[in-house]
Biotite code that builds the C-alpha atoms (Angstrom):
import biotite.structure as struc

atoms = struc.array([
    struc.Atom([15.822, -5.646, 11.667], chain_id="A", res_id=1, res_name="UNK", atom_name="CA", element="C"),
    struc.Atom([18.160, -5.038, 8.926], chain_id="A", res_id=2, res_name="UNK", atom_name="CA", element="C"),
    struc.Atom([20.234, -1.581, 9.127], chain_id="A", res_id=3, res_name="UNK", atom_name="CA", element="C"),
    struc.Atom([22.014, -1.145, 5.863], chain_id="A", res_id=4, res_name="UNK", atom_name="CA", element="C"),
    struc.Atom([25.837, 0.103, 5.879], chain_id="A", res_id=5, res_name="UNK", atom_name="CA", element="C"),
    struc.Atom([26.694, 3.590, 5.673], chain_id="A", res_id=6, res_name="UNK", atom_name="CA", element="C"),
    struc.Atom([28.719, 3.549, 2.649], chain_id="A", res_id=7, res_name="UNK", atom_name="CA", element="C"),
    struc.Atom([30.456, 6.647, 1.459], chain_id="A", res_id=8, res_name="UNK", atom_name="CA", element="C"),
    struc.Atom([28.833, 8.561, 4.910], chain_id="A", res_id=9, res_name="UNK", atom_name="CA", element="C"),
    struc.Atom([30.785, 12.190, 5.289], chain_id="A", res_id=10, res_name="UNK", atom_name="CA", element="C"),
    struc.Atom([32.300, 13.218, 8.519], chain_id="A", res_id=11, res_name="UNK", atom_name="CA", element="C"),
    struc.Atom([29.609, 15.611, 9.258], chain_id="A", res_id=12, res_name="UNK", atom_name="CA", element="C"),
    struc.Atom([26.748, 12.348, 8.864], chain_id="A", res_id=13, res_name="UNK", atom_name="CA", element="C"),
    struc.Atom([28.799, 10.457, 11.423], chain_id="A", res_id=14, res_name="UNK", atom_name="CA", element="C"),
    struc.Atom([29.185, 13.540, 13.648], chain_id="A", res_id=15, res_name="UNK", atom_name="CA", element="C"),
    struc.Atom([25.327, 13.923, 13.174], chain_id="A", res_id=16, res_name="UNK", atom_name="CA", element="C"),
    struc.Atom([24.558, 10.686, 14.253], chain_id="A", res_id=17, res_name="UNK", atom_name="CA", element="C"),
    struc.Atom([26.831, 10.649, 17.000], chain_id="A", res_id=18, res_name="UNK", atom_name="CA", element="C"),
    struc.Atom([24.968, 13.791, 18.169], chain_id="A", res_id=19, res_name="UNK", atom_name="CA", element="C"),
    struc.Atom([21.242, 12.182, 17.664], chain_id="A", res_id=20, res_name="UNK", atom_name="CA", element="C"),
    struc.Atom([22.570, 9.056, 19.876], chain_id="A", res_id=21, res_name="UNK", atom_name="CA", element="C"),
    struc.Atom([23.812, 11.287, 22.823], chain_id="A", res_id=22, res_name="UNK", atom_name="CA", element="C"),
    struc.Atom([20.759, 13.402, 22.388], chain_id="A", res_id=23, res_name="UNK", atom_name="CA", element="C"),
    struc.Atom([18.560, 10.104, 22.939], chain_id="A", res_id=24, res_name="UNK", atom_name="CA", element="C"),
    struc.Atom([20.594, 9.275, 25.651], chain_id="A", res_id=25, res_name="UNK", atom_name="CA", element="C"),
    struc.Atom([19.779, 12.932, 27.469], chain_id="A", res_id=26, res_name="UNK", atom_name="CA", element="C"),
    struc.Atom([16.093, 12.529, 26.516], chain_id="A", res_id=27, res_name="UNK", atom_name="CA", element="C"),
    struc.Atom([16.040, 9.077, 28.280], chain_id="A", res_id=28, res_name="UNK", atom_name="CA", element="C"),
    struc.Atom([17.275, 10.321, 31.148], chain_id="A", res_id=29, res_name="UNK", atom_name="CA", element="C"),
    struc.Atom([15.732, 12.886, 31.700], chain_id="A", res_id=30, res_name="UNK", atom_name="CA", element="C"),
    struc.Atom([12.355, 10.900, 31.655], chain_id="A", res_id=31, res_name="UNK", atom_name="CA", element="C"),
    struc.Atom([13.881, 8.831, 34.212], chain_id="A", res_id=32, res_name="UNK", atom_name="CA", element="C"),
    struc.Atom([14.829, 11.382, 36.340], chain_id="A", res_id=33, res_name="UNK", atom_name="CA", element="C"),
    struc.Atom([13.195, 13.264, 39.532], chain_id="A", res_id=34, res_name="UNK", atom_name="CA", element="C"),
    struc.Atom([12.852, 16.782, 38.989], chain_id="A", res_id=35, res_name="UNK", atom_name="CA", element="C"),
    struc.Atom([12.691, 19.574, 36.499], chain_id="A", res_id=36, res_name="UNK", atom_name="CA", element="C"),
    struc.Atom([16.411, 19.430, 34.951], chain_id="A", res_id=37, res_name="UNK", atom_name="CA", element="C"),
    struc.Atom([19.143, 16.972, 35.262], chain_id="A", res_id=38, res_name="UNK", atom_name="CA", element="C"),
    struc.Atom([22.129, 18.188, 37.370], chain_id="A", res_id=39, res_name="UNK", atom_name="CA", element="C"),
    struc.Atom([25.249, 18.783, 35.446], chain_id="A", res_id=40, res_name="UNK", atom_name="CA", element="C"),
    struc.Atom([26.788, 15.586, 37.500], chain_id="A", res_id=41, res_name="UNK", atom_name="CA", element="C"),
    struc.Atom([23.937, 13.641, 35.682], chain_id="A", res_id=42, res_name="UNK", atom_name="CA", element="C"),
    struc.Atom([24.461, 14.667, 32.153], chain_id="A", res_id=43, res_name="UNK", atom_name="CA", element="C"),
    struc.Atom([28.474, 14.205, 32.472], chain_id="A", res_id=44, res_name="UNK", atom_name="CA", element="C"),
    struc.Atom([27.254, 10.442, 33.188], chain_id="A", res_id=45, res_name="UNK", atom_name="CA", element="C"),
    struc.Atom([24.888, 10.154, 30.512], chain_id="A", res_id=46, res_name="UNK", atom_name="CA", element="C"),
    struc.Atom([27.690, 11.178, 28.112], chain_id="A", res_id=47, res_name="UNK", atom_name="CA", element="C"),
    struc.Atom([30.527, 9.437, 29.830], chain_id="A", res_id=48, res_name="UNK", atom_name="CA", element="C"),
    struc.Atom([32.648, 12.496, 30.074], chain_id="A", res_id=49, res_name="UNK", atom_name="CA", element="C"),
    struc.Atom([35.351, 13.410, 32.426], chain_id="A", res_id=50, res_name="UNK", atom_name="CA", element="C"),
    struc.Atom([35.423, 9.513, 32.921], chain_id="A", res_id=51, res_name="UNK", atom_name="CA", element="C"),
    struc.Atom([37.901, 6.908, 32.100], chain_id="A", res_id=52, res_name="UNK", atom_name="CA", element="C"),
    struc.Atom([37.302, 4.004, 30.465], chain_id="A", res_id=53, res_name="UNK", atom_name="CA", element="C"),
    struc.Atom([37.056, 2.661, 26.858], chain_id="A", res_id=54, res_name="UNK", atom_name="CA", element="C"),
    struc.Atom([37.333, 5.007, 23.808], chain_id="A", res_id=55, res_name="UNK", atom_name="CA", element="C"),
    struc.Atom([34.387, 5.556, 21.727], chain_id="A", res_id=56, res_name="UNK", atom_name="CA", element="C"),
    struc.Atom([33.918, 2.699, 19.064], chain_id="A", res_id=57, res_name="UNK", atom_name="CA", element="C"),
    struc.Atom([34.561, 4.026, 15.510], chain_id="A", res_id=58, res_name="UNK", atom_name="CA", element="C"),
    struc.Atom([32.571, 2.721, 12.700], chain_id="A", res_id=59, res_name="UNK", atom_name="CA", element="C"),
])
């Protein structure tokens, strides 16, 4: 698969794909996931907040 470059993307594309990504991430999650809702612990997981480690990689 060939994914062509994002040349002359505005800050609001990149913030919108940033946005679709974590929203995938939520969505497969919650299909994974026992119950109704996904507890708030959960979701700060799935979006790697409140958690050190490696800064987001910047395109």
């Amino acid at each position: 698969m060939c994914v062509a470059a994002l040349r002359g993307a505005t800050v609001q594309e990149h913030v919108a794909l940033v946005e679709i990504e974590l929203c995938g991430e939520l969505m497969i999650a919650a299909s994974a996931a026992e119950g109704d809702r996904l507890s708030p612990d959960l979701i700060d997981e799935v979006l790697n907040v409140g958690q050190p480690g490696p800064p987001p990689e910047r395109h």
